[in-house]
C-alpha positions as CSV (number, residue, x, y, z in Angstrom):
1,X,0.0,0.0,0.0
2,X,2.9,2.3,0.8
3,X,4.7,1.3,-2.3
4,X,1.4,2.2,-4.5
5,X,1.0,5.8,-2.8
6,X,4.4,6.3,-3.4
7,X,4.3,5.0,-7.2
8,X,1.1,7.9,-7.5
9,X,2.8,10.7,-5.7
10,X,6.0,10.1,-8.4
11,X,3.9,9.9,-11.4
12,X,1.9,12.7,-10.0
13,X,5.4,14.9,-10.0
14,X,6.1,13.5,-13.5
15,X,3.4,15.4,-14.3
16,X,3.3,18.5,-13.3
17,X,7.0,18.2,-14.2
18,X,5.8,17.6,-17.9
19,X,3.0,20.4,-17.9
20,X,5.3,22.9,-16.5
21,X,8.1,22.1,-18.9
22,X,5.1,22.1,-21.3
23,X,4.2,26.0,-20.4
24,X,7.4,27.4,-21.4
25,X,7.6,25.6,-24.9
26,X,6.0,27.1,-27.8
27,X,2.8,26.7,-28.5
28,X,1.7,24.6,-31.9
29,X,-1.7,25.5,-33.3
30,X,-2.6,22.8,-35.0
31,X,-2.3,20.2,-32.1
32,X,-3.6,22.6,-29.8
33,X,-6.6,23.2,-31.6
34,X,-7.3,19.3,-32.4
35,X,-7.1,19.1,-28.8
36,X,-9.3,21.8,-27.9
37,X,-12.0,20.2,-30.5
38,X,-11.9,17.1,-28.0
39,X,-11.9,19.2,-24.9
40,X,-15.1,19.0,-22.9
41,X,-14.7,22.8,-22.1
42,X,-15.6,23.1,-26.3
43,X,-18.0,20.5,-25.4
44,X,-20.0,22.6,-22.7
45,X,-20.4,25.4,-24.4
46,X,-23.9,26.0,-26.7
47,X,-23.2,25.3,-30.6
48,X,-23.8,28.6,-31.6
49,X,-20.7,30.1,-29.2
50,X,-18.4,27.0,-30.9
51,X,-16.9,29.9,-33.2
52,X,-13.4,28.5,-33.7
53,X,-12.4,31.3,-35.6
54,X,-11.0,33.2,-32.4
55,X,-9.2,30.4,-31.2
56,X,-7.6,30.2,-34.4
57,X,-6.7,33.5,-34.7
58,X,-5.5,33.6,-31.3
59,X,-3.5,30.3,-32.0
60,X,-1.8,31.9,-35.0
61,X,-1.1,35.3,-33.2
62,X,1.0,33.5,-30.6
63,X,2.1,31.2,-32.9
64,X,3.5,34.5,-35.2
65,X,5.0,35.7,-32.0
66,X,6.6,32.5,-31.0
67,X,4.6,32.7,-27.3
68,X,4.8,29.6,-25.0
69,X,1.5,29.2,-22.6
70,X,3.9,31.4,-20.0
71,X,3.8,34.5,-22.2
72,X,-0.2,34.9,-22.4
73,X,-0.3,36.8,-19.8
74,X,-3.4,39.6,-19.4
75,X,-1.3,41.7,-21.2
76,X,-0.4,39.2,-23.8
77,X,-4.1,38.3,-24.6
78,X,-4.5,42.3,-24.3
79,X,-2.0,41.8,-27.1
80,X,-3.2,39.5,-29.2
81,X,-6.6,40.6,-28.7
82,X,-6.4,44.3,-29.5
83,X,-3.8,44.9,-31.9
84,X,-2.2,41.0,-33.2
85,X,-5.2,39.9,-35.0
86,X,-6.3,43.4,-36.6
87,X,-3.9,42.0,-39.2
88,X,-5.7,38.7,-40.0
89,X,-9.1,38.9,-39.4
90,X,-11.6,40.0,-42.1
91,X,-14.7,41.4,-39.9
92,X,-15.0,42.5,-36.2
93,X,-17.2,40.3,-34.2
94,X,-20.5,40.4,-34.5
95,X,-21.4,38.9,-31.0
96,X,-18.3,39.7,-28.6
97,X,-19.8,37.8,-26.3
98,X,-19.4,34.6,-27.8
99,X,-15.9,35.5,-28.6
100,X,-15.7,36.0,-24.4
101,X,-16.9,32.6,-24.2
102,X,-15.2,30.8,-26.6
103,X,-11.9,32.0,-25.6
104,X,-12.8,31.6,-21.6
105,X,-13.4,27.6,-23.0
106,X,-9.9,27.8,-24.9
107,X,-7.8,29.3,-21.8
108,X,-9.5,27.3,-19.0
109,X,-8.6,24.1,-21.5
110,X,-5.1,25.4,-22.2
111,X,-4.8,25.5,-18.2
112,X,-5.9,22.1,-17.5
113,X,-4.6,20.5,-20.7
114,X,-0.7,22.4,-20.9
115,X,-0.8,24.4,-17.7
116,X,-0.9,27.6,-19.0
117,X,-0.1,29.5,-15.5
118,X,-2.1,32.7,-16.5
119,X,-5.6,30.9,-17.6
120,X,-7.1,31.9,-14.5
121,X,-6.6,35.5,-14.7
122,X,-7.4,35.6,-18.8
123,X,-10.3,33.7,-17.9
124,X,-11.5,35.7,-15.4
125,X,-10.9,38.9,-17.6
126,X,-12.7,36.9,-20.3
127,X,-15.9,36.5,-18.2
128,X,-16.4,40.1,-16.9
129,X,-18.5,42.9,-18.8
130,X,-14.9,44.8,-19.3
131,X,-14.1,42.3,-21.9
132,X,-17.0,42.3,-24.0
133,X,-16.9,46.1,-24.4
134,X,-13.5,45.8,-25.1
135,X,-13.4,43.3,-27.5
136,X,-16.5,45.4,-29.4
137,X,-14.4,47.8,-29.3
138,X,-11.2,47.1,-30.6
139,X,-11.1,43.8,-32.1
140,X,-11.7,45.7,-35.6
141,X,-9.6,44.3,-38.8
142,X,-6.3,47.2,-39.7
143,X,-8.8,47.9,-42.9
144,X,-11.5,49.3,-40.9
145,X,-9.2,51.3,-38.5
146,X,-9.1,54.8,-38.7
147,X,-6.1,56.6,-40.6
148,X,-4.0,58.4,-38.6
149,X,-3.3,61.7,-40.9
């Protein structure tokens, strides 16, 4: 019985060992988004707020910048949000709100599934009215912008 709790609490460290190595390397979108498709965060949400879009273009903007799960911080999704993918996407969001909850699925599944360390805090951010209104706001493609003259 001792040997068995033992044999756990080792694997146990194995894995946190693995997910926090895991945090620091860089992230690869196409894995992580076949993973997310499995995830039962995805799973929970409604169909109509499965938009993958966002997770996509959130993927490809950390991917551009060569983040790891350590460097999407608030300030990194404030980032990646508000001024990364104005390059990529074609039209602003038509429901920021889903956008909210589709990414709050994404970063609580990128904490449990890769240990991202900030999830909790994006998530939170993710979730509050301050986010929606932000993401109306400025999650606008570069074309739409106004020119600075």
């Amino acid at each position: 019985m001792r040997s068995t709790r033992k044999a756990e609490g080792r694997a146990d460290r194995a894995k946190k060992i693995a997910r926090d190595a895991a945090s620091w390397a860089a992230v690869d979108p196409a894995r992580t988004l076949t993973a997310f498709l499995l995830s039962p965060e995805l799973a929970q949400l409604e169909p109509c707020d499965r938009e993958l879009t966002w997770v996509q273009e959130l993927l490809d903007t950390m991917d551009c910048a060569g983040w790891s799960w350590s460097d999407l911080d608030l300030h990194g999704l404030a980032a990646a949000l508000f001024d990364g993918m104005k390059w990529s996407i074609r039209h602003s969001p038509r429901e920021p709100e889903r956008v909210a909850r589709v990414l709050d699925a994404f970063l609580r599944f990128a904490g449990r599934e890769y240990g991202a360390p900030h999830s909790e805090a994006c998530c939170k951010y993710l979730r509050s009215r301050r986010a929606v209104d932000e993401i109306r706001k400025w999650v606008t493609p570069i074309a739409k912008l106004p020119a600075w003259t």
